[in-house]
C-alpha positions, 0 to 999 in steps of 0.5 A: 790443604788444612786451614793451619798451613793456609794461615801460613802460606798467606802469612808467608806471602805477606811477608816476602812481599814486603816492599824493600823501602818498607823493609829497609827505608834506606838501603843499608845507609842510615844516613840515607834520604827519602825515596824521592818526592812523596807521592799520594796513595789512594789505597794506602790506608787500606794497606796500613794495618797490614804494613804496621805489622809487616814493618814493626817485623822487618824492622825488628829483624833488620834491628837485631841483625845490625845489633849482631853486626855492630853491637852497641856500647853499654852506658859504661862502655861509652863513658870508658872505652877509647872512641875512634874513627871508623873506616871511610869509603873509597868514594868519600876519598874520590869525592875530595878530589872532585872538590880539590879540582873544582875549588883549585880553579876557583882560588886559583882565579879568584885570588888574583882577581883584587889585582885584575881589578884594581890595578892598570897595567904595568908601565913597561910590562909584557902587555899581559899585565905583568910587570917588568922584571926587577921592579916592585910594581904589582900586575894588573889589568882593568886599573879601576881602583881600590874601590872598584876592587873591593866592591867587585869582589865582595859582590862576587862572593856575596853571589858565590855564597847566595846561590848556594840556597837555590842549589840546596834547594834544586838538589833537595827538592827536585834533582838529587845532588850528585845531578845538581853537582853536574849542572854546577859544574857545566856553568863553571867550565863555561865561565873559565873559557870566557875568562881565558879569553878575557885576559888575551893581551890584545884585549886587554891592551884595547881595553875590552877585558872588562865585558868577558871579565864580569860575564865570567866572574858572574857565571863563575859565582852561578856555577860554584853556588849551585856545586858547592852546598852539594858536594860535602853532604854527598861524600857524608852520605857515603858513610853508612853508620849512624850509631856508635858500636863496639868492636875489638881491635888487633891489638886484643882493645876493644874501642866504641866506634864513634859516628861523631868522630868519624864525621870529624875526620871526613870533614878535615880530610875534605876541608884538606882538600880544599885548601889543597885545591886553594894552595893552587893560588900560589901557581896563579899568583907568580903567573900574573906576576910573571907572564900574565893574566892569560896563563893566570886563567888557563892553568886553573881551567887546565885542572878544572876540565878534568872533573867531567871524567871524574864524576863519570867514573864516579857515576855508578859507584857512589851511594846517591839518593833522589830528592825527597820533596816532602821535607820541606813541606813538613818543615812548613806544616810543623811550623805553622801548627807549632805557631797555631797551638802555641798561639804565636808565642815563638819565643817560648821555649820548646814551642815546636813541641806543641807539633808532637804527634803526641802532644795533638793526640793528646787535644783530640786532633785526628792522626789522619792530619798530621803527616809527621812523626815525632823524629821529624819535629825533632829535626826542625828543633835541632835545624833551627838551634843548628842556624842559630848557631851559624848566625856568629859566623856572621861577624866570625868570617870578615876576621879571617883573613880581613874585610875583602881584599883588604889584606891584598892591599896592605901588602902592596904598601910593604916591602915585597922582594919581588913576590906578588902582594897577595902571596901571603893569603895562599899560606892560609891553605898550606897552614891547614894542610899541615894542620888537617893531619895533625888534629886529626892523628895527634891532637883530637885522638890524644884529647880522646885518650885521656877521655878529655871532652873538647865538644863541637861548642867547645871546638867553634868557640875557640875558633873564634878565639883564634879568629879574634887573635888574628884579626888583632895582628893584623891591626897592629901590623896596619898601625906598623905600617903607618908608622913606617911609611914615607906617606904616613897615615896615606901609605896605600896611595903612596909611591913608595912601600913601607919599610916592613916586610911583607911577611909579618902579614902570616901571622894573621893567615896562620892564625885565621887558617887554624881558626877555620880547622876549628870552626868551619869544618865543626860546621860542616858537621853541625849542619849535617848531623842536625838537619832532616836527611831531605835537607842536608843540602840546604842545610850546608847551604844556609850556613855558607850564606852566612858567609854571603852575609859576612860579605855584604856587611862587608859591602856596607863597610868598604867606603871606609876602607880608605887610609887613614882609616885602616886600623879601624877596618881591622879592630873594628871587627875584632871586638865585636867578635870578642864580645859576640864569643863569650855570648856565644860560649854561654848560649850555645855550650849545652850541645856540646853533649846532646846526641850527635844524630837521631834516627827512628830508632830513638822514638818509641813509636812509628807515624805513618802518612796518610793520603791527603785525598781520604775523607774522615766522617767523624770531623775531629778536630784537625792540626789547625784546631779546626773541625775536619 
C-alpha cells in the first residue's frame, strides 16, 4: 500500500469515528441540552488537536446542509418578507393535553378551596357543604373565616410557585424533565385521594375535615411545583428550529420562517390549554353548590387519573434530553471571574464581559482554566436581564384578578341569582380561550403583514396596561358596593347582599385574563429563549416564584383585607403598577430587537473544556488572576 492511500484510510478512519455528539452536539434539534452531567477525561486533551479538526469538518458539513434544507434569509429578505410560523410537532400538541388534564384538577380544586375554608356548613343544607336549594347562602365546610381563608390560600400558592425551584433544579441537574414531570405527577394523585376523602359528609359533619384537607392542600402544592416548571420547556423542546429560513409557499409567496413567531404561537396554544384545563372550575363550582364538596373533589381526580396513560404513550415518542449538570456550575464559575476581574464592581455595565474567554486570553489567563465559551457568558447576561425583566410580574400579578381571594369575597357580598360567588373568576379562563385563537390567527399575523413591530417589550408593557385597567374595575366596583349596601362600608360581614349584581365583577376578569395573553405567555417565551439550553427549566422556575413573591406580598397584606378598607386592597396595587409600567417600558424596550435565541453558530470560535485533573508546568496565570 503506497503512503498516499495510507494517509487516506487513516484519514477515512478518523473521520467515520467521529463521535455523534461531536458531530451532531444535539441530534437534529438545536434547541436540545447537553448530553447529561459532564464528565472528566483524562485522555481528552490527548484527543483535542484531532477533535478540533474533525468537529470544524463535521460542523461544516452539518452546516451547509442545514443551510440547503433551510436556507437563510438575507438582510433584505428578513426586513421585507412576511414571517409566519412553522409547523409544530404532534408531541407539542399531545404535551398541551397533559398540561390541560393536570392544571384542570388543579383549578378545579383549588377554586372552591376560599369557600371550603371559609364558610361553615349551610345551615339547612345536605351535609356535603351545599346549601339549600332557593337561598343565597354559599357552600362551605371548615367555617374558619376570611382570614383563615385568605391566608391559607396564599400560603398554598406561595408553596405551589416556590417549589417549582427545586423542581427546575431536580430536572436540570439530576433527572431530566420528562422523569421529574412523572414524580410531579405521583404526589399529585396522592393528594387528590386524600382530598376526596376529606370532603366525605360524615367527616365533615364531625368535624374532622381539616386534617386530610391541609395534608392534601400541602402535597397538592409539592406535587404541582415539581411538575409545573418542566412541562412548557418540554413541549419547546420539541420544536427543532432555531434560526429563521426561508421558503416558498403554494401560493408561489416566499415567507421567512420565524423561531420567535413559532414560539409565540406554541406558547398561546399551551396557555390555551391551561385555561381550558381552568375552565374545569365551572363543573367544581356548581358542584359545591349543588351536591357537595365530595363530588367538587372527585370530578378533577376523575380527569387527573388519566395522564399516567398519557405520558406512557408519550414515553418513546418525545424528544427528551438528560440533565446536563454542568450548566449551573459554569453559571457560577463565570460569575465569580466576572466579579474577581472586575473587581466587585457588579453594577458597571457589561460587567460579565470580563469572563469572555477572550477578554482573559487577552490578560494572559491559561485557556486550560477556563471551562466556558463566549456562547455560555452570553447566556448568563441574557438570564439575568431575562430575571430582571420578571421582577415586575411581582406587583403585575396581585392585580389580576386581586390579592388572594379577595374577589371571591366581594362577590359573596353582591346579588348572585343563585350562582355560586366564585363563578365570575372561571370567565377568566374562557375569555383566554376565545382570545388564544384570535391573537394568534388575526391580530399577531395581521400586525406581521403590515410589517408592524409589536416586540415582546412591547407585548408585557401593554399587558400591564391592561392589568393596571383592571384592577382599577375592580375598585370601583368595591366603592359601588359600599355604596349600595345595607351595612355601608361593613358590607362582607353584613346578612344581606348589596343590590348590584355580580356580573359587574367580568370586567375586571375579562380585562386581566387578556392582560395574561400578553404578558404571561411573552414570559414563557423570554425564559426559554434567553437561558443556557441546561437551564430552561430553572429558568421557567424562577419566573413563576415571582408569582410566589406576588403571593407573599400578598400574606403581608391580608390583615388589611377587612372592610372598610377594601377599595384601598384594590387601588392600592393599581398604582404601583401604573408607576412600576412606565419604569419598566423605558428600562426594558431595547430587547424588543435583540436576537431572539443564540446558538454557536453566532460565535466565531469554538472553546472546548478541558479536564480539570491536567496539571499545567508553565504556571500562567489562571481565572482567579492567580498563578496556576
Amino acid at each position: 500500500m503506497s503512503g498516499n492511500a495510507g494517509g487516506e484510510l487513516i484519514a477515512d478512519i478518523i473521520s467515520t469515528s467521529v463521535p455523534p455528539e461531536v458531530a451532531h452536539p444535539h441530534g437534529k434539534n438545536s434547541l436540545a441540552l447537553n448530553d447529561g452531567v459532564g464528565t472528566e477525561d483524562p485522555y481528552r486533551a490527548k484527543r483535542l488537536s484531532v477533535a478540533v479538526d474533525v468537529e470544524a469538518d463535521a460542523g461544516r458539513r452539518a452546516s451547509a446542509i442545514e443551510r440547503e434544507n433551510y436556507p437563510l434569509p438575507t438582510e433584505e429578505e428578513a426586513r421585507t418578507l412576511r414571517k409566519v410560523a412553522d409547523s409544530i410537532p404532534k408531541t407539542a400538541y399531545l404535551l398541551c393535553i397533559v398540561e390541560f388534564a393536570e392544571r384542570a384538577s388543579y383549578y378545579g380544586v383549588q377554586t372552591v378551596f376560599s369557600n371550603f375554608m371559609q364558610f361553615p356548613l349551610p345551615e339547612g343544607g345536605n351535609g356535603a357543604g351545599a346549601p339549600a336549594p332557593g337561598t343565597e347562602d354559599t357552600a362551605g365546610a371548615l367555617g374558619r373565616g376570611e382570614q383563615f381563608s385568605v391566608a391559607i390560600g396564599l400560603l398554598f400558592l406561595f408553596l405551589a410557585y416556590v417549589i417549582p425551584i427545586f423542581g427546575g433544579w431536580l430536572a436540570d441537574a439530576k433527572l431530566g424533565r420528562f422523569r421529574t414531570i412523572l414524580i410531579g405527577v405521583l404526589i399529585c394523585g396522592v393528594s387528590h385521594i386524600i382530598m376526596i376523602i376529606g370532603a366525605i359528609p360524615s367527616v365533615l359533619q364531625a368535624g374532622h375535615a381539616i386534617g386530610p384537607f391541609m395534608l392534601s392542600l400541602i402535597l397538592l402544592a409539592i406535587g404541582a411545583g415539581i411538575f409545573k416548571p418542566n412541562v412548557a420547556p418540554t413541549v419547546l423542546d420539541q420544536y427543532q428550529h432555531q434560526k429563521s429560513y426561508t421558503k416558498v409557499l403554494a401560493s408561489g409567496e416566499k415567507v421567512v420562517v420565524d423561531p420567535e413567531v413559532t414560539v409565540q404561537r406554541i406558547m398561546l396554544y399551551f396557555y390555551a390549554f391551561i385555561n381550558v384545563g381552568a375552565f374545569f372550575a365551572i363543573a367544581t363550582t356548581y358542584s359545591e353548590k349543588i351536591v357537595g364538596y365530595w363530588l367538587a373533589f372527585l370530578l378533577p381526580a376523575i380527569l387527573y387519573f388519566s395522564l399516567p396513560f398519557l405520558l406512557w404513550y408519550l414515553t418513546n415518542k418525545l424528544i427528551k434530553y438528560p440533565p446536563d449538570g454542568s450548566a449551573l456550575t459554569k453559571v457560577y464559575k463565570i460569575l465569580k471571574t466576572a466579579i474577581v476581574q472586575s473587581k466587585g464592581v457588579v453594577w458597571k455595565k457589561n460587567f460579565l464581559d470580563s469572563a469572555k474567554p477572550s477578554r482573559l486570553a487577552e490578560q494572559g489567563t491559561a485557556s486550560s482554566t477556563v471551562t466556558w465559551s463566549e456562547r455560555d457568558v452570553e447566556d448568563v447576561k441574557r438570564t439575568f436581564s431575562a430575571c430582571g425583566i420578571f421582577l415586575y410580574f411581582v406587583i403585575y400579578n396581585i392585580n389580576d384578578g386581586g390579592i388572594g381571594s379577595v374577589a371571591t369575597s366581594q362577590g359573596a357580598t353582591m346579588l348572585t341569582k343563585g350562582a355560586p360567588n366564585d363563578l365570575l373568576g372561571n370567565f377568566n379562563p374562557l375569555t383566554i380561550i376565545i382570545f388564544v385563537p384570535f391573537m394568534s390567527y388575526v391580530v399577531y399575523p395581521g400586525l406581521r403583514k403590515y410589517n408592524i413591530k409589536f416586540g415582546r417589550i412591547s407585548r408585557i408593557t401593554f399587558g400591564f396596561v391592561l392589568a393596571t385597567a383592571s384592577g382599577v374595575a375592580g375598585a370601583i366596583v368595591q366603592w359601588k358596593i359600599y355604596e349600595l349596601s345595607p351595612c355601608g362600608y361593613y358590607a362582607t360581614t353584613c346578612d344581606d347582599v348589596a343590590p348590584i349584581s355580580i356580573w359587574w365583577q367580568i370586567i375586571n376578569v375579562s380585562l386581566g385574563a387578556i392582560s395574561e395573553v400578553f404578558a404571561n405567555v411573552t414570559a414563557y417565551e423570554v425564559a426559554y429563549s434567553r437561558s443556557p439550553p441546561g437551564m430552561r427549566a430553572l429558568v421557567l422556575a424562577i419566573f413563576l416564584f415571582t408569582t410566589a413573591l406576588s403571593y407573599a406580598l400578598g400574606e403581608v397584606i391580608t390583615p388589611a383585607i377587612l372592610d372598610p378598607h377594601l377599595i384601598w386592597v384594590w387601588a392600592g396595587p393599581t398604582i404601583a403598577l401604573a408607576v412600576q409600567t412606565v419604569i419598566f417600558w423605558f428600562r426594558y424596550r431595547k430587547y424588543n430587537d435583540d436576537e431572539f435565541m443564540i446558538d454557536d453558530s453566532d460565535f466565531n470560535e469554538k472553546v472546548f473544556e478541558q479536564s480539570s485533573q491536567e496539571v499545567h508546568g508553565n504556571a500562567p496565570k489562571t481565572v482567579d488572576g492567580k498563578g496556576a
